[in-house]
C-alpha positions as CSV (number, residue, x, y, z in Angstrom):
1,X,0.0,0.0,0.0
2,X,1.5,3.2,-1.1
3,X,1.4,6.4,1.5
4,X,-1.2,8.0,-0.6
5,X,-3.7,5.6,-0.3
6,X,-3.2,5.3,3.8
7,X,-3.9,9.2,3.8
8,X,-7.2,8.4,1.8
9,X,-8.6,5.6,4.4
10,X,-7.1,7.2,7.6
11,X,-10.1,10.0,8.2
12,X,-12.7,7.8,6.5
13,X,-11.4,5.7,9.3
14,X,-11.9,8.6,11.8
15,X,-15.3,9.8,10.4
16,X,-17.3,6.2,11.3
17,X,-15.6,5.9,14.5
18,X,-17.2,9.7,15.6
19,X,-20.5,8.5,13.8
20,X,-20.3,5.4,16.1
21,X,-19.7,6.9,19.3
22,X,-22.7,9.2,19.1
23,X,-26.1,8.3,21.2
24,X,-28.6,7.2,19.2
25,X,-31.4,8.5,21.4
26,X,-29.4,12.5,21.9
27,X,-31.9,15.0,21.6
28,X,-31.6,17.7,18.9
29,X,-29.9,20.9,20.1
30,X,-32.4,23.2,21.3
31,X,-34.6,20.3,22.2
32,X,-36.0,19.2,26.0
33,X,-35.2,16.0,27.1
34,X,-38.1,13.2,26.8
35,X,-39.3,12.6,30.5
36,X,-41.2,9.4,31.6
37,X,-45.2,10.3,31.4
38,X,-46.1,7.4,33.4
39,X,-44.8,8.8,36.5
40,X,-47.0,11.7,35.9
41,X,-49.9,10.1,35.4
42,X,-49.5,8.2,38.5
43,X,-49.0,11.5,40.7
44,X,-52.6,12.9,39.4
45,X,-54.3,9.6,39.7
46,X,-53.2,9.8,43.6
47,X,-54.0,13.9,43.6
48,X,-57.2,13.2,42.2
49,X,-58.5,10.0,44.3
50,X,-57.6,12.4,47.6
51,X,-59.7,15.5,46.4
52,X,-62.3,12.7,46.2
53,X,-62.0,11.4,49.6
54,X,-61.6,14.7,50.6
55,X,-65.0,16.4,49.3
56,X,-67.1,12.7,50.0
57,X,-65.9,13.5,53.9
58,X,-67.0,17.2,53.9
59,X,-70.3,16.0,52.5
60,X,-70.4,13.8,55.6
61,X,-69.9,16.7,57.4
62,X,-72.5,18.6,56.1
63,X,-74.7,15.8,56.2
64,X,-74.1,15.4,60.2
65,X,-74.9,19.3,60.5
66,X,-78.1,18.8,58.5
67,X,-78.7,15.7,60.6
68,X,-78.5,18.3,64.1
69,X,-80.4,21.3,62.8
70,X,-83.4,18.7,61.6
71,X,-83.3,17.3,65.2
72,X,-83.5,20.7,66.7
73,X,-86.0,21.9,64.1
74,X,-88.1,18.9,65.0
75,X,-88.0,19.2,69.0
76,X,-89.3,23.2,68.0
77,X,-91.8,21.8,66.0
78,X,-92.9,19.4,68.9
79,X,-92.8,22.2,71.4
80,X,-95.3,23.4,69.7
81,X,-97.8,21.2,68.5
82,X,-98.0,20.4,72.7
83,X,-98.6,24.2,73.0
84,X,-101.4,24.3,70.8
85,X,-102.9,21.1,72.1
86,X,-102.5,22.6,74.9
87,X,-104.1,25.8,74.2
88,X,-107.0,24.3,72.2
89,X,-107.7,21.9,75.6
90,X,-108.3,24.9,77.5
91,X,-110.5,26.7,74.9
92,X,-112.5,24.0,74.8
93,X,-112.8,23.4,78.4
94,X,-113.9,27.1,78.8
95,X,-116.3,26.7,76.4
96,X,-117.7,23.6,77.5
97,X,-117.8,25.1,81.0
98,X,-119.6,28.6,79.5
99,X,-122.5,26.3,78.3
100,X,-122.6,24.5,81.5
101,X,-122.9,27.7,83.7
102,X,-125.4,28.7,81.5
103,X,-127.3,25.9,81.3
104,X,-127.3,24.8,84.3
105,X,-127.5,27.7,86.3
106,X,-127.9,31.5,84.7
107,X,-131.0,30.2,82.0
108,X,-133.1,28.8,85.4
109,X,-131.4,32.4,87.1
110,X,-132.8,34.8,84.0
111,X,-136.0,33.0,84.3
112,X,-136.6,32.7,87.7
113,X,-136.0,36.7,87.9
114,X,-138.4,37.5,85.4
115,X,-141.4,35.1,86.9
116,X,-140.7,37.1,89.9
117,X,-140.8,40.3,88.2
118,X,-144.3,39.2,86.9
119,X,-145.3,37.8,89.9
120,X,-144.6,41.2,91.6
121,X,-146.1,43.3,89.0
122,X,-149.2,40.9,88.9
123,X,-149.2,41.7,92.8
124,X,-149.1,45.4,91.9
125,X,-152.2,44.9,89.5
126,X,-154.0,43.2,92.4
127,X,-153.4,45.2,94.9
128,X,-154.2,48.5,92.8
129,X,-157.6,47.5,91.9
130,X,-158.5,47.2,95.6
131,X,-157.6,50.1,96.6
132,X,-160.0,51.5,93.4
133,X,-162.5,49.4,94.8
134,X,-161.9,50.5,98.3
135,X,-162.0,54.1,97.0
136,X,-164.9,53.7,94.6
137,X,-166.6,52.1,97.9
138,X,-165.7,54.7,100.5
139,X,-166.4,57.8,98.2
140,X,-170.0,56.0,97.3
141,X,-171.3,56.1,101.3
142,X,-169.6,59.9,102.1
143,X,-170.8,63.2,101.0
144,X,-167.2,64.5,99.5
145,X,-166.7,67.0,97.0
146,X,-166.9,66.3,93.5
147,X,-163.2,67.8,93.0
148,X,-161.7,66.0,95.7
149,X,-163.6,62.8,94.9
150,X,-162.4,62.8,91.3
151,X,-158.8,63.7,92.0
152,X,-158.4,60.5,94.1
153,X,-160.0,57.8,91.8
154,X,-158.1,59.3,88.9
155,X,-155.1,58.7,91.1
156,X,-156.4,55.0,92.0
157,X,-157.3,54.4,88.5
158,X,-153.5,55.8,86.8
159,X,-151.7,53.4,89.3
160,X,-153.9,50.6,88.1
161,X,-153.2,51.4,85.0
162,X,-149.3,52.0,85.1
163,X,-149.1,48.5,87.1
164,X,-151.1,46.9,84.5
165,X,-148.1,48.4,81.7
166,X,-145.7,47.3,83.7
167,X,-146.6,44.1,83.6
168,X,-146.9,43.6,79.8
169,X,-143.7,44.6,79.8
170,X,-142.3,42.3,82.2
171,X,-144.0,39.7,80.3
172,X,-142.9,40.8,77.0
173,X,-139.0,41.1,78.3
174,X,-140.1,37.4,80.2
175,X,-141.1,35.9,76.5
176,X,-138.4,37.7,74.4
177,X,-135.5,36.2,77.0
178,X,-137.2,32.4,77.0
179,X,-138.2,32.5,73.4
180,X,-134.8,34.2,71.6
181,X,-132.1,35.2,74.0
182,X,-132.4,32.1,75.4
183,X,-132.0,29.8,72.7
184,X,-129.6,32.3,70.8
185,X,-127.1,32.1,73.9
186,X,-127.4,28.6,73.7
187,X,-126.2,28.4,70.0
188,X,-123.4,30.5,70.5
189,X,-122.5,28.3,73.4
190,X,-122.5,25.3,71.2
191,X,-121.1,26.8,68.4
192,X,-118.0,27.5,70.4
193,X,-118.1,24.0,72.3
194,X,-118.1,22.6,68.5
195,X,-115.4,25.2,67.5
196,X,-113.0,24.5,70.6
197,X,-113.7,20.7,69.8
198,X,-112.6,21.1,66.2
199,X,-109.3,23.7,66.9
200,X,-108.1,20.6,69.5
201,X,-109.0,17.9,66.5
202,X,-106.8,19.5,63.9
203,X,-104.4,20.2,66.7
204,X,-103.9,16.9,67.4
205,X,-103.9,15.9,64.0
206,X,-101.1,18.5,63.1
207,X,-99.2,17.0,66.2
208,X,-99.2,13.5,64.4
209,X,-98.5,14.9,61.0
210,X,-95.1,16.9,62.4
211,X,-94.3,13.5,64.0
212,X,-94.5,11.4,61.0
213,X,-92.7,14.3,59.4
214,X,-89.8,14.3,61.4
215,X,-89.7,10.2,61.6
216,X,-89.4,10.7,57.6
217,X,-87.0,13.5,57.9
218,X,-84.7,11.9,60.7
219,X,-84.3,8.7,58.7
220,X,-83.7,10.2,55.3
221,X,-80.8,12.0,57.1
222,X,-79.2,8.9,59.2
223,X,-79.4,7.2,55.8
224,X,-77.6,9.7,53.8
225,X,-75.0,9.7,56.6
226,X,-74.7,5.9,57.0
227,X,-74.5,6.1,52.8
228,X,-71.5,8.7,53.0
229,X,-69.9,6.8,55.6
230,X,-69.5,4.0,53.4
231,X,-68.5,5.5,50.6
232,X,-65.9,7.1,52.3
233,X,-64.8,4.1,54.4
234,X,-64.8,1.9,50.5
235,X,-62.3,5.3,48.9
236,X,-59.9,4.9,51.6
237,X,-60.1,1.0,51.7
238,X,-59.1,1.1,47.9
239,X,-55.2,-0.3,47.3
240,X,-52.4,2.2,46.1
241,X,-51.8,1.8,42.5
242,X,-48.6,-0.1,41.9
243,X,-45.7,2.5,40.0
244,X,-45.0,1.3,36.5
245,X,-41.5,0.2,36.4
């Protein structure tokens, strides 16, 4: 081999062994390196799986609140359904008692005062048209003068007849008091016996309404926290994902 032909194949010699030695996998220059993407993947998988732990526990949370304030708005709403059963029991023992009283004692009261008041004015007419009689008698057998014996039978005669007035009205007031006060008092007395015996009804009623409510409400509540507690407990029980080698 002459020395020409050794200077030919010396840097074609040189030239593959540089080619050679270069990384097949080098990035360009200006290039980023390539990074390993499931590594990544694996660090949000974990990020996201906590957020959901995280927000299914504050529902839990707010579940238990909502579980307490239902509890407290039921006990309110107990108080007072008792209070208005309560209230309704006495109106409708007043009542009941008003138609009683009357009844049983101020009807027979008003009546008896206004047979008296008849019976007294009846007395009044009586007694008034003896003394006419007496007068009328007396005035026949003595020599009187005609004034004098005129003014005192008019007399006689105007207190007979003012008794006599009084006692139509008496029996008037008697008839108007047995025949319409009476009976309208009564009515009024049953109306509100009837009325106090319906307001306890729907009081009562409303009482067993609030409590099937709150059963209804209470459980829906304990459910929906048993249900979160669940879920919760079945997110954490779940097994790490294994890192891709």
């Amino acid at each position: 081999m002459t020395q020409r032909s050794l200077f030919l194949i010396l840097p074609i010699g040189l030239l593959t062994l540089a080619c050679a030695s270069t990384p097949r996998d080098k990035a360009p220059d200006g290039a980023a390196p390539a990074t390993d993407s499931s590594h990544g993947e694996e660090g949000k998988d974990d990020t996201s799986e906590a957020d959901k732990v995280q927000k299914k526990e504050r529902e839990l949370s707010y579940a238990r609140l909502e579980l307490k304030i239902a509890r407290l708005e039921t006990e309110g709403n107990e108080r007072e359904c008792k209070s208005a059963i309560e209230e309704a029991e006495r109106e409708l023992k007043e009542a009941t008692l008003d138609r009683e009283h009357f009844v049983q004692f101020k009807k027979e009261l008003e009546l008896a005062k206004s047979k008296l008041d008849l019976d007294r004015g009846a007395q009044q007419i009586e007694e008034s048209k003896q003394e006419l009689s007496e007068l009328e008698s007396m005035y026949k057998q003595e020599e009187l003068a005609a004034l004098t014996k005129e003014l005192v039978l008019t007399r006689g005669k105007r207190k007979l007849e003012m008794a006599q007035r009084n006692f139509d009205l008496d029996q008037k007031e008697a008839n108007d008091v047995r025949d319409f006060e009476h009976p309208k008092k009564l009515r009024d007395l049953d109306e509100a016996v009837a009325k106090a015996e319906k307001g306890l009804r729907e009081a009562k009623a409303k009482q067993t309404q609030a409590a099937s409510e709150k059963e209804l409400k209470l459980l829906k509540a304990e459910h929906e926290i048993d249900d979160l507690e669940r879920e919760v407990q079945k997110m954490k029980a779940k097994p790490a994902k294994v890192a891709k080698s």
